[in-house]
KEPATOR-89581 format. One line per 4 residues: number of its first residue (from 1); their letters; for each residue x, y, z of C-alpha. Coordinates in pm, 1 decimal. Last residue first. Example, Ala and Ser with C-alpha at 12.3 -4.5 7.8 and 13.67 -1.06 7.14 Angstrom:
# KEPATOR-89581
2 = SA = 1367.0,-106.0,714.0  1230.0,-450.0,780.0;
This chain:
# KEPATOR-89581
594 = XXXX = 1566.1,-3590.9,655.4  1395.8,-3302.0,683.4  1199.2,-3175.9,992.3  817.7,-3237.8,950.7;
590 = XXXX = 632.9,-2952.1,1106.2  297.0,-2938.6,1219.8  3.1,-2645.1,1193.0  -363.7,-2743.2,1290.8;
586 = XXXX = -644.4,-2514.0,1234.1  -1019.7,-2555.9,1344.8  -1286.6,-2320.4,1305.2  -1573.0,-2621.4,1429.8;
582 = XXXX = -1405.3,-2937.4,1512.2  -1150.5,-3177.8,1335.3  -1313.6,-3527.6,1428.2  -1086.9,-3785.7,1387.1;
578 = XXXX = -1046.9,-3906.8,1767.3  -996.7,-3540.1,1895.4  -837.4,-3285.0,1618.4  -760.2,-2985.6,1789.6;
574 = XXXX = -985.3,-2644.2,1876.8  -662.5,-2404.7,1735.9  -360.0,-2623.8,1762.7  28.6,-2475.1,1667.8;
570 = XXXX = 342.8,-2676.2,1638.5  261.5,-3020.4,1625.6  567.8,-3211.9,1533.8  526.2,-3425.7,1246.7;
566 = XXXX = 186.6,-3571.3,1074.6  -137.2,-3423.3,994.9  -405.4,-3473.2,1240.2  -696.2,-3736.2,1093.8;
562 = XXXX = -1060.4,-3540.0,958.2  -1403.8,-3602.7,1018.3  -1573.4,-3254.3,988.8  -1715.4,-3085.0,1265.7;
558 = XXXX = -1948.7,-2765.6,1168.2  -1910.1,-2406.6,1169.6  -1694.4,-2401.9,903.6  -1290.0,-2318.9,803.9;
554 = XXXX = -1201.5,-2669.5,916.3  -796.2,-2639.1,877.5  -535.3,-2889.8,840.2  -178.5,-2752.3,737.0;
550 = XXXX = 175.3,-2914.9,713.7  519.3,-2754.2,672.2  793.9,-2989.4,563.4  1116.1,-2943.2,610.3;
546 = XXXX = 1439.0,-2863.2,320.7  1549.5,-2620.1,503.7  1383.1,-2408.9,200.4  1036.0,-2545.5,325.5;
542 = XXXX = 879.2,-2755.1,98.0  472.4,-2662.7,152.8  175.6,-2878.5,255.3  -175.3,-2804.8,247.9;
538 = XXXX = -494.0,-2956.2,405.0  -809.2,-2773.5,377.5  -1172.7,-2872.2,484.0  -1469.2,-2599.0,412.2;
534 = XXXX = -1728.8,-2873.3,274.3  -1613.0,-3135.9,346.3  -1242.6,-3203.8,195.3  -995.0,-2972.4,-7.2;
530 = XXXX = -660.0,-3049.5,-143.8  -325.9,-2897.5,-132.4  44.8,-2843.6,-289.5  354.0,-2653.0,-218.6;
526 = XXXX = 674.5,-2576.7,-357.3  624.4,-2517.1,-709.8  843.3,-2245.1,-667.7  1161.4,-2240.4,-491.0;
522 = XXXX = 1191.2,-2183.2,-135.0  1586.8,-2053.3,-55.3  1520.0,-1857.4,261.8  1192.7,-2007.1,422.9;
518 = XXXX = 1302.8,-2166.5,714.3  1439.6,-1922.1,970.8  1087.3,-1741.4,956.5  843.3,-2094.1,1048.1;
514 = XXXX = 1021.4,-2116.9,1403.7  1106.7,-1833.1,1576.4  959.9,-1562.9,1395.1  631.7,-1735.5,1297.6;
510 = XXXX = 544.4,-1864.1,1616.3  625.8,-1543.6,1747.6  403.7,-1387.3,1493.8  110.1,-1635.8,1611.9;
506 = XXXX = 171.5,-1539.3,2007.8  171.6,-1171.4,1949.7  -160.9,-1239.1,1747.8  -290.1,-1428.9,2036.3;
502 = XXXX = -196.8,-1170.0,2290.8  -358.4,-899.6,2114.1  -673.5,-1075.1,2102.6  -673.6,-1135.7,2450.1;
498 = XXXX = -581.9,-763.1,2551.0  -890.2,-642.0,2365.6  -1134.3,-850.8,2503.8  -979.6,-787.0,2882.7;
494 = XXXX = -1076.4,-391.4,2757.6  -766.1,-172.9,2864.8  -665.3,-187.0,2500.4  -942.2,35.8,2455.9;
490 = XXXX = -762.4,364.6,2507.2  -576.7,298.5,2193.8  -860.6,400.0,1977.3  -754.9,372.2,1653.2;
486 = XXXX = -886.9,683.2,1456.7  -1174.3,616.3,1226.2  -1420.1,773.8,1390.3  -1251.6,1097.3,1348.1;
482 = XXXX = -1241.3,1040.3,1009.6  -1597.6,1047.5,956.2  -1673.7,1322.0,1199.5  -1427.3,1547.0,982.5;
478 = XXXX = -1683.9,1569.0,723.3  -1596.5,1474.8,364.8  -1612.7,1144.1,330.5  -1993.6,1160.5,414.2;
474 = XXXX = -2117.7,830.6,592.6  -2369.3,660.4,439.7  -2693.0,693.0,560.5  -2839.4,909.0,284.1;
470 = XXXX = -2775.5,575.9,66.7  -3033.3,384.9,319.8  -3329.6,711.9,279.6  -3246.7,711.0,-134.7;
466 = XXXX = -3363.9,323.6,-150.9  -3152.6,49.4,-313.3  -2830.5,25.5,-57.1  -2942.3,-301.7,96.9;
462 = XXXX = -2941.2,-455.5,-254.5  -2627.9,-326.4,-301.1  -2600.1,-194.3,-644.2  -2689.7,138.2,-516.2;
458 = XXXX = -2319.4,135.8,-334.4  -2125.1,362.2,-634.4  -2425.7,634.7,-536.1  -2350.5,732.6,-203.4;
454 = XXXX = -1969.1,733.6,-266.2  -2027.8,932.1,-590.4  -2291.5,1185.3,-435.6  -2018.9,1251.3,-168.9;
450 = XXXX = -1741.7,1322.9,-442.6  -1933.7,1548.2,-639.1  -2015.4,1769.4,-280.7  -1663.0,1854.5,-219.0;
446 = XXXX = -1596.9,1877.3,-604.5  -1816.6,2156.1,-615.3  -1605.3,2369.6,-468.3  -1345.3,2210.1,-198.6;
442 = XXXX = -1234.7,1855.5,-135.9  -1177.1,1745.6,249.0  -1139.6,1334.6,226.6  -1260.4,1031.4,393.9;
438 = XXXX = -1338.3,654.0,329.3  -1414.6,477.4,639.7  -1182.1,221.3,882.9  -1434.4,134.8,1162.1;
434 = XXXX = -1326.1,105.1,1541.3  -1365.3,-190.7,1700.3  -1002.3,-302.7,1670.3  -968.3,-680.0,1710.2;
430 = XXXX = -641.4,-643.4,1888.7  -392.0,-697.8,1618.2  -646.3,-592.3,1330.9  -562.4,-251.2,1507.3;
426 = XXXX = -374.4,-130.5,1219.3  -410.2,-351.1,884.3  -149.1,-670.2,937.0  29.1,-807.4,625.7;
422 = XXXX = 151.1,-1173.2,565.0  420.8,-1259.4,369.0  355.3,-1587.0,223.9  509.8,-1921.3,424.7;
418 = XXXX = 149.7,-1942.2,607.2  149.9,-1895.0,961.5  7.8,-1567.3,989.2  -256.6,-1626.4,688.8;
414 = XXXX = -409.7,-1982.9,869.3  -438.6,-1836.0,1211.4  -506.3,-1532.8,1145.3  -900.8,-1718.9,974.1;
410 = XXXX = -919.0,-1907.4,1278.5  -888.2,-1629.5,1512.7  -1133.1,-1458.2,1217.5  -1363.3,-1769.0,1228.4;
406 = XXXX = -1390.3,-1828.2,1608.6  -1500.0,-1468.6,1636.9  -1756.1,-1469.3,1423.8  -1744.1,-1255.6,1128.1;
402 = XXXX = -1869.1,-899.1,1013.5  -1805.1,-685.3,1291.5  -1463.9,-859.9,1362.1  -1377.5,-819.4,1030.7;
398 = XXXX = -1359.0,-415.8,1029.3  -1670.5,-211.5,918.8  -1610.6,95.1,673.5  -1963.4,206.2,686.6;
394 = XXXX = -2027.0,177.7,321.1  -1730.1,-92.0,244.4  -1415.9,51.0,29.6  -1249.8,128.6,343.9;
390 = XXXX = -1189.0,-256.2,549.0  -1077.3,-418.5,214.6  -930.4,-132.7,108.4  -741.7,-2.0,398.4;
386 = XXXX = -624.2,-369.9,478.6  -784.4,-684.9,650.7  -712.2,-1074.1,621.1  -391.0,-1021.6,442.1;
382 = XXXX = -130.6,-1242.2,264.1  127.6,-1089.1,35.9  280.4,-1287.6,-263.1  617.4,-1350.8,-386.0;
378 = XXXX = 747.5,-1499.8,-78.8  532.4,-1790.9,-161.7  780.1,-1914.1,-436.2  680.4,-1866.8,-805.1;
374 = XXXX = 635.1,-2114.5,-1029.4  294.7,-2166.3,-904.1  199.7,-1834.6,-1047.1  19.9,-1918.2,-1368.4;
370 = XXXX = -137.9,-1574.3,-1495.5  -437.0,-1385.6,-1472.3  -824.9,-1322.3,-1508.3  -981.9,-1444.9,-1838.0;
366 = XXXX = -1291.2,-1215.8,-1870.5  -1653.3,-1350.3,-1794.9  -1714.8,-988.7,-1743.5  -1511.5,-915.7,-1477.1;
362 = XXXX = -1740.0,-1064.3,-1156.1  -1771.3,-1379.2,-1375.7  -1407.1,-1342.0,-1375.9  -1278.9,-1683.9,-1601.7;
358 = XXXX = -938.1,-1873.7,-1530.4  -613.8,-1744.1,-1615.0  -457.2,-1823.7,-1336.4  -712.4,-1690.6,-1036.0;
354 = XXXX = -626.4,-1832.8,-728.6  -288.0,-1641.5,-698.0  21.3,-1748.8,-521.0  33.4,-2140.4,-604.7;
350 = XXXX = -2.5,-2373.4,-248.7  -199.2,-2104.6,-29.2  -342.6,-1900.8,-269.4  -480.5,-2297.8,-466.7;
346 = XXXX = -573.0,-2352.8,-62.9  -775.0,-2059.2,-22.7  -919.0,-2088.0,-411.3  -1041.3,-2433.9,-324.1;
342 = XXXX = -1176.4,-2321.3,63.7  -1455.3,-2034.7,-119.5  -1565.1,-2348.3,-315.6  -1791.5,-2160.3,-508.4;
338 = XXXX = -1865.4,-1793.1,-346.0  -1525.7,-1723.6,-430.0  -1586.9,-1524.7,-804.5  -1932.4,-1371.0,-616.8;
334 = XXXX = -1681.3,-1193.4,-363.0  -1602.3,-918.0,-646.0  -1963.4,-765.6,-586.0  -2198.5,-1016.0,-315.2;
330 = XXXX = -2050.7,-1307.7,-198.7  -2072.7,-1269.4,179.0  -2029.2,-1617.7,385.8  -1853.2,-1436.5,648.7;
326 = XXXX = -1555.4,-1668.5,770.0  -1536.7,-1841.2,424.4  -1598.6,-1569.7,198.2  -1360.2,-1336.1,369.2;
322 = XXXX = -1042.0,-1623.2,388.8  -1168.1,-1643.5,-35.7  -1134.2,-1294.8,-72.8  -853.5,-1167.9,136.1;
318 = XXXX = -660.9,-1494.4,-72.5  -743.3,-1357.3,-367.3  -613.2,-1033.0,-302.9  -277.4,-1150.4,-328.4;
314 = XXXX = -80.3,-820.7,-287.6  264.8,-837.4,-519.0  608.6,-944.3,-392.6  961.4,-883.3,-463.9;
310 = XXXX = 934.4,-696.7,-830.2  1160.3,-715.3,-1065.8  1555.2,-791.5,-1007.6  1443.3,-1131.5,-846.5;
306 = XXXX = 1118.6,-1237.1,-943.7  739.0,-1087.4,-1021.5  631.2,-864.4,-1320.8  552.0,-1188.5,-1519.0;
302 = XXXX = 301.4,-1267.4,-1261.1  50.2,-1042.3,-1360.8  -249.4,-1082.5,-1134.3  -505.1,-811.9,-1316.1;
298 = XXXX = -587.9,-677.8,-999.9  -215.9,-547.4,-947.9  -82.9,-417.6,-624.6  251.2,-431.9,-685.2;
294 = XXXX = 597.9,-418.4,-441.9  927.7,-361.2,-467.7  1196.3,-420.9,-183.6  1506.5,-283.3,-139.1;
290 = XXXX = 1827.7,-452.5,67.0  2117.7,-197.5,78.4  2435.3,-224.2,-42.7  2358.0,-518.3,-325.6;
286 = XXXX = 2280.0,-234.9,-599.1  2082.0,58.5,-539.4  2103.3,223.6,-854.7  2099.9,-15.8,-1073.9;
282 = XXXX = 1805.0,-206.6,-819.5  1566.4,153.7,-876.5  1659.1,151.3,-1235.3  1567.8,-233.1,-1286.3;
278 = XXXX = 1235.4,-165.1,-1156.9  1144.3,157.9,-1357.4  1229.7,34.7,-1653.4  973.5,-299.6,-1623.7;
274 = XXXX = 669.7,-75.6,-1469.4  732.2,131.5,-1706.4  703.5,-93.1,-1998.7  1038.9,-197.1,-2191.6;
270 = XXXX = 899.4,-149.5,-2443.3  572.7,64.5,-2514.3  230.0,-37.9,-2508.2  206.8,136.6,-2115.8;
266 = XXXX = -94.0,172.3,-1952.4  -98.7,203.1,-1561.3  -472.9,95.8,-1442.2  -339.5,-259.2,-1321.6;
262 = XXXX = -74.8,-108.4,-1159.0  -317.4,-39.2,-879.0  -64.0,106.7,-585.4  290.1,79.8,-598.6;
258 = XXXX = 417.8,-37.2,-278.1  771.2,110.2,-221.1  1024.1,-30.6,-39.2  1309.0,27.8,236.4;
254 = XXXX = 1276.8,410.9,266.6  1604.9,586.7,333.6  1402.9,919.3,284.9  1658.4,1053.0,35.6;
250 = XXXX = 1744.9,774.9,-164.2  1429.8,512.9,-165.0  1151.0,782.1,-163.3  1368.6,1005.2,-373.6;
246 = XXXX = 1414.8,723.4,-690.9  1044.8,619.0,-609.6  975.7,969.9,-778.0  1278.3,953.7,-1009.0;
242 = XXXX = 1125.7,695.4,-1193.8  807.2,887.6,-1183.1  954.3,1184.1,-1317.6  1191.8,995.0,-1598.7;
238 = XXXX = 877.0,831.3,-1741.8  688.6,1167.2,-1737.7  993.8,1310.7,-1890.1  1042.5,1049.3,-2174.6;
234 = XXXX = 684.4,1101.2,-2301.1  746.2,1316.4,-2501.2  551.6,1105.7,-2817.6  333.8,844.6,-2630.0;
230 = XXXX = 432.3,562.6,-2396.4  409.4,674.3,-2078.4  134.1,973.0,-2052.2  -101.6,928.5,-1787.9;
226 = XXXX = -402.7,811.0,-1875.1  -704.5,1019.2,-1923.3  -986.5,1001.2,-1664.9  -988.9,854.6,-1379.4;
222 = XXXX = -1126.2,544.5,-1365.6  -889.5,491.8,-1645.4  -816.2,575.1,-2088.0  -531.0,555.0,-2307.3;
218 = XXXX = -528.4,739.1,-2633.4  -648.9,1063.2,-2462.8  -305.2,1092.9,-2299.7  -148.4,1273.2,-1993.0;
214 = XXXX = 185.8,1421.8,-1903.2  204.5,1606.8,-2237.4  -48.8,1839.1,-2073.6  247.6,2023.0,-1898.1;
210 = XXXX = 149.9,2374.8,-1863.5  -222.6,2366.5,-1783.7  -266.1,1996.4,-1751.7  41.2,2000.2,-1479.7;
206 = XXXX = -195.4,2198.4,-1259.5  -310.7,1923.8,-1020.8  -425.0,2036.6,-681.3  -781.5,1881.4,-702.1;
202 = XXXX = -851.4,1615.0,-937.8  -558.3,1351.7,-706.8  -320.5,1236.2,-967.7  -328.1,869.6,-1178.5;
198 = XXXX = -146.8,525.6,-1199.3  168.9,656.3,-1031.1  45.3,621.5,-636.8  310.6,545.3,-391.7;
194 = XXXX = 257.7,312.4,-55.9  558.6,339.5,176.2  750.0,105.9,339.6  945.2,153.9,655.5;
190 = XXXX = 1146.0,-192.4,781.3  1205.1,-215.7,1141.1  1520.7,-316.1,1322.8  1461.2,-76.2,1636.5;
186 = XXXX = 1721.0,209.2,1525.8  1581.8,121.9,1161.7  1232.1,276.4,1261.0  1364.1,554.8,1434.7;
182 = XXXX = 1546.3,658.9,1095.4  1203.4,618.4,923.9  1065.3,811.6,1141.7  1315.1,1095.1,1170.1;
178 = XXXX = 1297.3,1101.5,771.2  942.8,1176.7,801.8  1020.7,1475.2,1064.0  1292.3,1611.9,860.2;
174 = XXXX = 1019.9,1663.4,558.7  768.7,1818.0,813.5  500.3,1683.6,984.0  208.8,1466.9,933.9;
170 = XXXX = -51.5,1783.5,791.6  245.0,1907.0,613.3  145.2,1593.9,349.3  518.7,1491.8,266.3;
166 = XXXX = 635.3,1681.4,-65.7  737.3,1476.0,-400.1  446.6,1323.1,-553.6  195.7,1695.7,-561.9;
162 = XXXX = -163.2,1632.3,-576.7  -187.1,1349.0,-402.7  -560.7,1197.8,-383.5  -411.2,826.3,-324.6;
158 = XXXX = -366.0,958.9,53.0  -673.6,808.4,234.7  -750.4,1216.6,270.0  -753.4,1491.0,544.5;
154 = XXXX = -687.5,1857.0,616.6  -740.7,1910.3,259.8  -557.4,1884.8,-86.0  -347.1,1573.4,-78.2;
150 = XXXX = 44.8,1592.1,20.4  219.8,1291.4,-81.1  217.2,1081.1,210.6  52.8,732.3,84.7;
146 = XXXX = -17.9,440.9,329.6  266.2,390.6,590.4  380.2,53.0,554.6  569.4,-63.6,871.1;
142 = XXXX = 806.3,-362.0,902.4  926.5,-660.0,1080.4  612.2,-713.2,1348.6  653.7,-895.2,1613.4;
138 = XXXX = 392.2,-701.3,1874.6  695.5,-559.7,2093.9  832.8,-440.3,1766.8  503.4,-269.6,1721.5;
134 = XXXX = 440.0,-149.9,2071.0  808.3,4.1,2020.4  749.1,147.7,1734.8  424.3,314.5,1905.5;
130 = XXXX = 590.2,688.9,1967.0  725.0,727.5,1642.6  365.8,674.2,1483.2  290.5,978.5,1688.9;
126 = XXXX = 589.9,1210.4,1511.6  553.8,1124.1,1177.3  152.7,1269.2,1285.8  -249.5,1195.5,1377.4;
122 = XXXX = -188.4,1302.8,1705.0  -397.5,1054.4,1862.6  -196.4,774.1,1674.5  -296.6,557.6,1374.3;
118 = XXXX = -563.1,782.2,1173.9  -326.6,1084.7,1026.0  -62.8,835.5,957.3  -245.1,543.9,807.7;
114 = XXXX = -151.7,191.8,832.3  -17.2,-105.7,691.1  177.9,-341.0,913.2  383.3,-561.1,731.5;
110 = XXXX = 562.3,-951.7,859.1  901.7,-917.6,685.4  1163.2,-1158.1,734.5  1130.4,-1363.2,401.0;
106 = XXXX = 1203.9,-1035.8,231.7  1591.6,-1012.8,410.4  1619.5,-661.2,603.1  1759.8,-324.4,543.9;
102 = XXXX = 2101.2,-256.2,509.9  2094.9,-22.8,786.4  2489.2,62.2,947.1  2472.4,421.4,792.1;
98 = XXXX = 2165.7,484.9,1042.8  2250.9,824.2,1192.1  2081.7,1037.2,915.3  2184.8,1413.9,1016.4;
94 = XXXX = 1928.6,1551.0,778.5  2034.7,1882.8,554.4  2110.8,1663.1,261.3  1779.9,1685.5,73.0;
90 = XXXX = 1831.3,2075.3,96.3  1437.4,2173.7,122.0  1347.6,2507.0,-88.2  943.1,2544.1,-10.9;
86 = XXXX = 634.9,2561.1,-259.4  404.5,2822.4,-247.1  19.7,2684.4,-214.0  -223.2,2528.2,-426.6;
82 = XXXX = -137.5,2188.9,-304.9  -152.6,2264.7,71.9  18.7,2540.1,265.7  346.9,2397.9,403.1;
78 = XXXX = 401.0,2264.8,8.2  750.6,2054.6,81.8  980.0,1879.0,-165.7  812.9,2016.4,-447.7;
74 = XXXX = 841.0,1872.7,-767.6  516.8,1966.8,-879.8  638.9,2292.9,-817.9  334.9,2510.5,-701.0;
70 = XXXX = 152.3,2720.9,-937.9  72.3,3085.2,-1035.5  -148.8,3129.5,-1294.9  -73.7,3473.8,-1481.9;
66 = XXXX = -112.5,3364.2,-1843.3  -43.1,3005.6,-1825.3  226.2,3015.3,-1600.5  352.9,3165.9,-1311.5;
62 = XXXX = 571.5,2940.6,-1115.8  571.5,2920.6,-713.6  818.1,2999.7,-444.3  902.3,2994.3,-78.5;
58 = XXXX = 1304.1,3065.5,22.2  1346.4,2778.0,341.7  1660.9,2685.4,207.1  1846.6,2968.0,22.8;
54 = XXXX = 1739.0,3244.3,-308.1  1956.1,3522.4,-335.7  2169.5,3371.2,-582.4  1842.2,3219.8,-792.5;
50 = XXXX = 1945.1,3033.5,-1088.9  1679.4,2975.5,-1370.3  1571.6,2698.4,-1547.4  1287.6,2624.4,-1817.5;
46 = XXXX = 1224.1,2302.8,-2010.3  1011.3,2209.0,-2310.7  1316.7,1986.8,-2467.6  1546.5,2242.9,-2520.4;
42 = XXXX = 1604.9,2505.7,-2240.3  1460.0,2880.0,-2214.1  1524.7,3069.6,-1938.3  1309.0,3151.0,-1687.6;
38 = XXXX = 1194.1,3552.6,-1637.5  1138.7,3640.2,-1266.1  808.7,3754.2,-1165.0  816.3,4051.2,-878.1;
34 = XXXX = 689.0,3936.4,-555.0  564.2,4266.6,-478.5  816.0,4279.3,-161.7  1010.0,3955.2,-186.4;
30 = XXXX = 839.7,3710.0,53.8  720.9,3504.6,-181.2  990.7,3424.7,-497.1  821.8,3396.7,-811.6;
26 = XXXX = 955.0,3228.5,-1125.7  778.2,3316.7,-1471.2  765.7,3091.4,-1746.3  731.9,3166.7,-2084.8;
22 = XXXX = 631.2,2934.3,-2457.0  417.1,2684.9,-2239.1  312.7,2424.0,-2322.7  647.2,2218.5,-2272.5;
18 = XXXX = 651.0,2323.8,-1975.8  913.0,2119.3,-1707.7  1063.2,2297.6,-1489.3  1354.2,2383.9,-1318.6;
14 = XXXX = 1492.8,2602.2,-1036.5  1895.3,2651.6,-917.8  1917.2,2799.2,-551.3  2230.5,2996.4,-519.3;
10 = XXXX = 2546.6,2981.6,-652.1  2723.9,2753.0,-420.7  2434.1,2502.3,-559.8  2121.6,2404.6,-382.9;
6 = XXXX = 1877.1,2235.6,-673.0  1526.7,2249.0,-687.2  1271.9,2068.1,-876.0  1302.9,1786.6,-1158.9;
2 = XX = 1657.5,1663.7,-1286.7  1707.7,1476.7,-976.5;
């Protein structure tokens, strides 16, 4: 990794680069005065030095800027938060007992996002450790933890990281993430982990003093400037974010990366980063171990999509259109569903993304997307809940607060079954009560900046209009609202809990044992549908077997007339009786091939 720390025979070897700066000083804490070593000089903006003395463990930080003293931005640990020392890790210090992992075929996966500080009572590596089991149990194929890289604070969503390389010392230490993930292979799991290279956290980031090159006025996000990937120098920043998955994937045995918003990466240049920095991850992988990259992209890109590209992408569409239907909201982004809410389900269903290229009244009567029916389902990512979808509302209120009952069993029903990946948001599984809210710890006057912005991003809301309603929003920056949005595990011992549990264990079973085995070898263009009544779906997919996988769904409150699909019935949610497909209704069947 030509960024960070190297452990040679000779000592500890440090680089950086700062290409604004003309000296860099290296100091070692713990040396009595902490004297500032001189750096050496290196083409291309970069400084090195060789420390003999120096060992694992030896904390450090670079003086630059005249007299600021930062932390490596390629730190692989930060014990004291972003504007602390950095520490010397040896990447191959770990005893990694799982040579045997190749990781697991795409079509396998069923995801569960979640966060680490939020998901167990200890808010650690080590407590997500301790529910693996609950999570094979619950038929799950792999975890995605939501992002690590430490965040200033005792608390954040994660996509606030200041520094891309170091675990968050608030989970644990480097050793203990890799434990994780090896316990997670020892049971057959998949660990995924959400990265964020569209943008750093505002507090924690010095790179601007020393290293300004990694950003761009040209380009322009929610953030601020861009960062820098297709302007003059920018071949580092390229190479430090390729790198950055690079050590997720290599070092940490990860199975995937989720790359978060790629919509606000900019990149004129060719081959764009998003292009490089897939093929360099599968060079240098190759067919030994099974990888899988994923996008989150609003703009619905599909060219990014395919084998040697990207495996899947999140279909947010289909969160929207299952939302409008089982809550009838359509306020903000919902407003592009709120017609024919169970035409862009089934068009997710059948073709990957509802919209194609077809006008965003919500974007400014903008053409939104790509055609995606030539891809096969497996190239999309079904949810009903996640962090966003659950986070980005004012209190932070799950599904089951905002929908009937009938309509979110209904609602699983349909995304677990379906031949896209589906992805679970923790405690979805048994109807979690417990909000999901938007927290953080900034300091200064950031700290209070960031609690006006929540307050104020909402007064768009009609509900939200008055000063007294946007006081009630919770502030992200008190440790009460995190708190409340730790899973409560205790509840399982509620007889409404346990039921809901047991019906998602019984729809991923389902899915393991008898939709799973079938999907290797889809194509695209394998499925099609059509709508009836008012909320009536039928859709039908190709199987790569060569079967036929049949849906009929009433996703109202009222009965529509409606005949049972043919083949073998393999699920029934309030069944079809004499025509009549009642209220919430879903009907899977399976047609075996010829």
């Amino acid at each position: 990794m030509p960024f960070g720390t190297r452990v040679t025979p000779d000592g500890v070897q440090f680089r950086l680069w700062a290409p604004g700066c003309e000296r860099v000083g290296l100091c070692i804490a713990g040396v009595p005065h902490e004297p500032v070593l001189s750096m050496t000089v290196c083409s291309d903006g970069w400084f090195e030095l060789t420390v003999p003395d120096a060992g694992v463990g030896t904390r450090y930080r670079f003086e630059v800027g005249g007299g600021l003293r930062v932390p490596d931005p390629a730190s692989r640990s930060n014990p004291d938060d972003v504007h602390g020392a950095s520490e010397v890790v040896d990447p191959a210090a770990f005893d990694w007992q799982d040579e045997a992992w190749r990781g697991r075929p795409w079509e396998e996966a069923v995801v569960y996002e979640l966060h680490v500080g939020a998901f167990s009572p200890e808010g650690t590596f080590a407590g997500v450790i301790e529910r693996l089991d609950y999570l094979v149990e619950l038929g799950v194929t792999a975890i995605e933890l939501m992002p690590v890289a430490d965040f200033p604070g005792a608390r954040n969503w994660g996509y606030d990281g200041a520094l891309l390389f170091a675990p968050d010392s608030r989970y644990g230490r480097p050793e203990d993430l890799k434990a994780l993930v090896q316990a997670a292979h020892a049971r057959g799991l998949m660990v995924l982990l959400d990265v964020v290279y569209n943008h750093f956290g505002p507090e924690g980031n010095y790179l601007h003093v020393y290293a300004g090159k990694f950003f761009t006025e040209r380009h322009h996000t929610l953030w601020g400037a861009a960062i820098n990937f297709d302007g003059a120098d920018s071949r580092p920043v390229r190479e430090f974010f390729i790198h950055n998955a690079l050590y997720w994937l290599t070092e940490y045995h990860f199975d995937g990366l989720r790359l978060d918003a790629v919509h606000a990466i900019i990149d004129d240049s060719v081959p764009h980063i998003l292009t490089e920095l897939a093929a360099r991850v599968h060079a240098a992988l190759g067919p030994k171990r099974r990888v899988h990259l994923v996008l989150e992209n609003d703009a619905n890109e599909a060219r990014h999509l395919g084998a040697g590209r990207y495996a899947a992408q999140w279909n947010d569409d289909i969160h929207h259109a299952l939302h409008v239907l089982a809550t009838s909201e359509t306020d903000g982004y919902y407003a592009d569903y709120a017609e024919a809410p169970a035409r862009h389900l089934g068009r997710c269903l059948a073709e990957g993304y509802a919209y194609q290229g077809e006008i965003s009244t919500y974007r400014d009567r903008t053409a939104r997307g790509e055609p995606s029916a030539q891809l096969p389902p497996q190239a999309f990512v079904s949810f009903l809940q996640n962090h966003d979808q659950v986070g980005n509302r004012a209190f932070g209120e799950r599904i089951g607060q905002l929908a009937p009952a009938p309509a979110v069993r209904a609602a699983a029903a349909v995304y677990l079954l379906a031949p896209a990946i589906p992805l679970l948001f923790m405690g979805e599984e048994f109807a979690a009560t417990t909000p999901f809210r938007f927290f953080c710890d900034f300091g200064g006057e950031l700290r209070a900046a960031v609690t006006e912005g929540r307050r104020r991003e909402f007064r768009k809301f009609a509900r939200f209009a008055d000063a007294a309603a946007q006081a009630a929003i919770p502030d992200p920056n008190q440790e009460e609202t995190f708190a409340a949005s730790k899973l409560d595990w205790d509840s399982l011992g509620d007889p409404v809990r346990a039921d809901w549990l047991a019906y998602y264990r019984k729809l991923l079973r389902l899915r393991r044992e008898t939709v799973v085995p079938r999907l290797r070898g889809m194509a695209g263009h394998a499925g099609a549908f059509e709508t009836f009544a008012a909320a009536g779906l039928r859709v039908r997919w190709r199987l790569g077997d060569g079967s036929t996988l049949r849906l009929l769904a009433n996703l109202s409150g009222e009965p529509v007339d409606a005949a049972a699909p043919s083949g073998k019935m393999l699920f029934a949610l309030e069944a079809a009786e004499q025509g009549e497909l009642g209220p919430w209704s879903v009907l899977w069947t399976l047609e075996e091939s010829p």
